[in-house]
N, C-alpha and C positions, 0 to 999 in steps of 0.2 A: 698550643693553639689558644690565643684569648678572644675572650669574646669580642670584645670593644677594642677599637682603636681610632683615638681622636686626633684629628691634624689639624693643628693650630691652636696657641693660646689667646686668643681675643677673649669678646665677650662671649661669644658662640660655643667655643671652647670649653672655657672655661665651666659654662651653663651645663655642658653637654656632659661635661665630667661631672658634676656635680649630681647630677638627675640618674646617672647612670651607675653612679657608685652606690647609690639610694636604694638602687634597686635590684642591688649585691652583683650587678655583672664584672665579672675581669675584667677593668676597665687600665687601657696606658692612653696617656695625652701626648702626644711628641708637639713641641714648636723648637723651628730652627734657632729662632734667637731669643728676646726676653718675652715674657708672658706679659701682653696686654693689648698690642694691636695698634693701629692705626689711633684711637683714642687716645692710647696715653700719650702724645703729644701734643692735645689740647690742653689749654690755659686753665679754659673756664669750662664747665657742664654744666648747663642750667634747665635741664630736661628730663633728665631720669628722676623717675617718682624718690622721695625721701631725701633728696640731698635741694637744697633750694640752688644753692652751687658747691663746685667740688672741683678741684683738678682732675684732670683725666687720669694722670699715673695714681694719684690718691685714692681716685672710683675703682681702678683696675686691681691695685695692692689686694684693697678691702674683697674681690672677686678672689684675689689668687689665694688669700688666707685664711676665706670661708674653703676654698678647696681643698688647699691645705690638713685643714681643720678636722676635714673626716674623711679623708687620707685617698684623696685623689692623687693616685702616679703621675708625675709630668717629668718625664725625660727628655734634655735638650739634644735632640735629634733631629737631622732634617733630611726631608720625604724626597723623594728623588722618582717614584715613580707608584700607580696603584693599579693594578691589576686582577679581576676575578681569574682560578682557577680553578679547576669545578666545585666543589663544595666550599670554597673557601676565599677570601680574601688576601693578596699576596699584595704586602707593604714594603716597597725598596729603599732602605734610606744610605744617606751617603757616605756611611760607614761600610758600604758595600753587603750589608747584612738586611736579609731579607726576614719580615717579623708574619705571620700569620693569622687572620684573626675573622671571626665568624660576620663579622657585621663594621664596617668604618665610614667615620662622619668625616667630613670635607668642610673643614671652617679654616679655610686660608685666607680668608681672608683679599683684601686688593692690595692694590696700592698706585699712588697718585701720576694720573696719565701726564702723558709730555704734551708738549705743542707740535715738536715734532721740526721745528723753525731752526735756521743758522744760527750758533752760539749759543743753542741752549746748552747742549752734553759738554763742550767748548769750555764753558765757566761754570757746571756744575762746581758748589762747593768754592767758588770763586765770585761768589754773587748771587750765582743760581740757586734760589733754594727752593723748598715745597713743603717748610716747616717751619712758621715765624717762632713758635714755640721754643724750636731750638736755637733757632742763629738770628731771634733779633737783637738780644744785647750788643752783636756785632756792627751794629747799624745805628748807632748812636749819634744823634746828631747829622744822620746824613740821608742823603736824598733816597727813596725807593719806591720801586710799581708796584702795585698788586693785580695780576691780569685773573678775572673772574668776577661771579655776582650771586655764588651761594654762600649758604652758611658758612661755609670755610674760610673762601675766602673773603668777605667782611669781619668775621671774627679775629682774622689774621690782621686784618688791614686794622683792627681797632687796637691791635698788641701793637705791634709794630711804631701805631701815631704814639704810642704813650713813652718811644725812645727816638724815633725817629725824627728828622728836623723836618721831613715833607712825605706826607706818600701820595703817591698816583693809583688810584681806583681806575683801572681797564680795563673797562666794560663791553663784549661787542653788542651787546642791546642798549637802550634808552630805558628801561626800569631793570630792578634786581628782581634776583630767585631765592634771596633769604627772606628772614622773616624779618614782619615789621618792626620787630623790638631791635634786631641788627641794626637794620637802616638807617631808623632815627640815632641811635646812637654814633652810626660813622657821618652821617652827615651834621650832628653836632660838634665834631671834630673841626676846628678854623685848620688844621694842617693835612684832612683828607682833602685830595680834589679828585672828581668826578668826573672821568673822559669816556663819554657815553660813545656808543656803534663808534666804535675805536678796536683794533688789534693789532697785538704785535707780531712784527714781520721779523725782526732780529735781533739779539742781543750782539752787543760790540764793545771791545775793551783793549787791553792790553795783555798784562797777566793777569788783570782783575776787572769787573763789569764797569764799563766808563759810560757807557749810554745806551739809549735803547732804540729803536726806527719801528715809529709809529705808522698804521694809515687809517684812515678815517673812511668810513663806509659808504659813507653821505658822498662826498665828494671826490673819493680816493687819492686824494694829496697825500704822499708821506711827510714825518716831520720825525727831528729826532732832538730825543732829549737826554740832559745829563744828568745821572743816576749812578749810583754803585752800587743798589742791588735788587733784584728780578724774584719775587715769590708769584709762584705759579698751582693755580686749583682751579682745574678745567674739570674736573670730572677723576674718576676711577677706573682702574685696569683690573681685574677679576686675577688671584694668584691659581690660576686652572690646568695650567700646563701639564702637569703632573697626574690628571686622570684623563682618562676617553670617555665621556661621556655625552648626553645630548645638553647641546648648550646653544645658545643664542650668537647672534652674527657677533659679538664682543665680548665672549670668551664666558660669559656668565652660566653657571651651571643651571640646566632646567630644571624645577620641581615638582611636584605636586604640593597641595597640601599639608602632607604627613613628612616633607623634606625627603621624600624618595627619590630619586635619580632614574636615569632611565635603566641602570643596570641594579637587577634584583642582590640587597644586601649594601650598597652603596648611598651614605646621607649626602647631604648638602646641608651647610645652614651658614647665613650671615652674610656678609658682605659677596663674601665668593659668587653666592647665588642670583638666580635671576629676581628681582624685590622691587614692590614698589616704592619701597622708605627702606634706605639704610640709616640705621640709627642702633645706640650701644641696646635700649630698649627689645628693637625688635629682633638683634641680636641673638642676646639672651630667650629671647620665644624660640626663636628659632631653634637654638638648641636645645630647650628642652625637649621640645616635641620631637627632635629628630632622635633624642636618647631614649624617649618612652617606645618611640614607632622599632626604635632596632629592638628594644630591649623585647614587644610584643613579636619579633621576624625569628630574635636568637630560638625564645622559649616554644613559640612553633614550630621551630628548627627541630628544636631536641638535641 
């Protein structure tokens, strides 16, 4: 029986391991794949106190090796299923081995929603992407959209112009949702352009994204243009499947305050949850406090 059991290596994670080994609980972290989250496939981080910028994987490293440091367990294992049964915590993962443990934090994190349109799944990974970070060098010198109008996606669309010969900014509003230090920056850009109350209806190609079918809100005219490749940041999907708990119509896990869940001995923190700013920042809150609240639930426990 361990006390603590953490799902997922984010920022959340990571914090949660951290706070929790602090505070001598048997603590294991499992993440399915690498430790860092959705973050470390940003360029730039110009937000988290002490670094004025920083790559994401370079923010994360320095996370996992403060973990590291004072011997937080991270086994690369993935969670398949979480269950209370009666005094206890039943963790399933897909080694088919069930782990037990008094108190688990839920920091899975999201990951980046579809549009849901003809030809997106079609040319994922053939155009399609939802990571300029990764697959802009591919795009060098050639034409690409970026359909959205947050952080992301203008931070993308500003990678991307620095290889790309043209990108399209597809907007379905007439202003953005980042911030203003974004904006100015992509609209200094002569090779962003700006396709305002505009969305995409489809991606269209060959074996590979050859254009895209526009329509316009205003008027509802479609048009279509020639492109080979489609980066897409409408929003996040909540990685929640994996527990029953009370959650919002979009999978997001509900909390309280202290990162409680509706089921007594069950956290939440970070992206996964329901929040009014996800951010690496409020991440990291989130997990400590959801490590302090289990750690006060174990010791009342007994």
């Amino acid at each position: 029986m361990n006390d603590l059991i953490i799902i997922g290596g984010g920022p959340a994670g990571i914090a949660a391991g951290i706070y929790a080994v602090r505070y001598g609980l048997d603590t294991y972290l499992l993440e399915r794949t690498a430790i860092g989250g959705q973050i470390s496939s940003s360029q730039e981080v110009e937000n988290y106190p002490g670094f004025s910028s920083i790559n994401g994987m370079e923010l994360m490293n320095t996370f996992k090796a403060h973990a590291e440091s004072i011997g937080v367990p991270i086994e690369n294992k993935g969670v398949t299923g979480v269950r209370p049964e009666d005094d206890k915590i039943v963790v399933s993962t897909d080694e088919n081995v069930d782990i037990e443990a008094k108190a688990v934090i839920i920091a899975t994190g999201a990951k980046p929603r579809k549009l849901g349109i003809p030809g997106e799944d079609t040319y994922y990974g053939r155009g399609v992407s939802y990571c300029a970070t990764c697959d802009a060098p591919f795009y060098k010198e050639r034409d690409v959209i970026v359909v959205g109008g947050g952080n992301t996606a203008i931070s993308d669309a500003l990678i991307l112009s620095n290889v790309a010969n043209k990108v399209y900014q597809v907007h379905r509003r007439d202003e953005l949702r980042a911030s203003k230090v974004l904006e100015d920056r992509a609209r200094s850009r002569e090779n962003i352009e700006f396709l305002w109350d505009t969305v995409l209806e489809e991606v269209k190609g060959n074996n590979f994204v050859e254009s895209a079918l526009l329509r316009d809100l205003n008027t509802n005219e479609l048009s279509e243009i020639s492109i080979e490749g489609v980066f897409i940041y409408v929003g996040i999907d909540p990685n929640t499947d994996l527990i029953d708990v009370e959650k919002d119509k979009s999978g997001f896990i509900i909390t309280n305050e202290f990162m409680e869940t509706s089921v007594e001995g069950i956290y939440a923190a970070g992206d996964c949850r329901k929040s009014p700013l996800w951010q690496v920042i409020t991440a990291a809150s989130d997990g400590a406090i959801a490590a302090a609240k289990a750690y006060e639930y174990i010791r009342n426990k007994g």
